[in-house]
C-alpha positions as CSV (number, residue, x, y, z in Angstrom):
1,X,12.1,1.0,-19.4
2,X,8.3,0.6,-19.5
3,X,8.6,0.1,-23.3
4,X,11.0,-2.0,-23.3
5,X,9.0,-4.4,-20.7
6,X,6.1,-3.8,-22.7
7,X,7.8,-4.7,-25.9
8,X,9.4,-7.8,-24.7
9,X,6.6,-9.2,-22.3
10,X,4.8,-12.3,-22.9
11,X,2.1,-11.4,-20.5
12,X,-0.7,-8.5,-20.5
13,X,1.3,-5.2,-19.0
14,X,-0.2,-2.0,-17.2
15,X,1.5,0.8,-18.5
16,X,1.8,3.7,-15.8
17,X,4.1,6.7,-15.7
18,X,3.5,8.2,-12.2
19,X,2.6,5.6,-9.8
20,X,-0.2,6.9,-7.4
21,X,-1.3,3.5,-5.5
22,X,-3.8,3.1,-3.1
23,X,-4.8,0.7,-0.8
24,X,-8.1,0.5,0.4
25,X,-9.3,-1.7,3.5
26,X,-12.8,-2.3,3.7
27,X,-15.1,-3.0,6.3
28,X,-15.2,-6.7,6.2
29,X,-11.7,-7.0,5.8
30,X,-10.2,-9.1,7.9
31,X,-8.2,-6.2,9.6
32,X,-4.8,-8.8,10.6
33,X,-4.5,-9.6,7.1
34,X,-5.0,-5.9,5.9
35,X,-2.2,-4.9,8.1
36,X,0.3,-7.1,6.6
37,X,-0.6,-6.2,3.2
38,X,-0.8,-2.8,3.9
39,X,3.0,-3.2,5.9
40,X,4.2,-5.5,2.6
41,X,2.7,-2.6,0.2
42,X,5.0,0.1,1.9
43,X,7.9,-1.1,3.1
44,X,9.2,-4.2,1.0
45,X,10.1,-2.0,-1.7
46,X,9.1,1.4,-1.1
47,X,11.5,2.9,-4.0
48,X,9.5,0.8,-6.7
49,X,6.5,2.4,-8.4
50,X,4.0,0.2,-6.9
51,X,4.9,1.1,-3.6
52,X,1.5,2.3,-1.8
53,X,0.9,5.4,-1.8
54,X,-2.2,6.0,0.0
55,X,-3.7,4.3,2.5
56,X,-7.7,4.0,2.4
57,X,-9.9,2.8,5.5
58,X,-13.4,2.5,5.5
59,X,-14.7,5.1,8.1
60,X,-16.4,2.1,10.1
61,X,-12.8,0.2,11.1
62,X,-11.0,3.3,10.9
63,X,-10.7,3.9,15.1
64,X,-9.9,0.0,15.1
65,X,-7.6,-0.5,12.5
66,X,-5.5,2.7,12.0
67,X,-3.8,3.0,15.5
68,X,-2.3,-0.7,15.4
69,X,-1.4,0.3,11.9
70,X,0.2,3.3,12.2
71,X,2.0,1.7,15.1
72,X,3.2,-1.2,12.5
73,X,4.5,1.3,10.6
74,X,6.4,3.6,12.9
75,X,8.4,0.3,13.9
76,X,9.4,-0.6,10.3
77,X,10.4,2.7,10.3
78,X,8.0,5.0,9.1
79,X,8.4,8.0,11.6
80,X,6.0,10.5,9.3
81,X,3.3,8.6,9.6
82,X,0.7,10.1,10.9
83,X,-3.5,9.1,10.9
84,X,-6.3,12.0,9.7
């Protein structure tokens, strides 16, 4: 499949073969918006291979933003979620 899109594309593609994406929230993010990206990034298509994979948070928003996150995420359905 990725060489056929290649092939046939009339835009620039990235080639991957084992998709290991990250998100990373820095911290001046604005931490509303981070949490819907981060939500999107999971769970709108978590089969595809641009599905996050890993979730980054810059250690200084980490105690503000990862609790309402995780939260967000056990409601869509994410029960293994768990913060380190």
């Amino acid at each position: 499949m990725i060489r056929a899109i290649t092939e046939e594309s009339r835009i620039p593609v990235i080639q991957h073969y084992a998709g290991v994406c990250h998100t990373f929230v820095d911290a001046h993010a604005d931490l509303a918006m981070a949490q819907r990206v981060c939500l999107n990034a999971k769970v709108q298509r978590p089969a595809v291979c641009n599905a996050m994979e890993t979730m980054l948070v810059h250690s200084e928003i980490a105690a503000e933003f990862l609790p309402p996150m995780v939260r967000t995420l056990r409601e869509a359905g994410w029960r293994s979620v768990a913060a380190r």
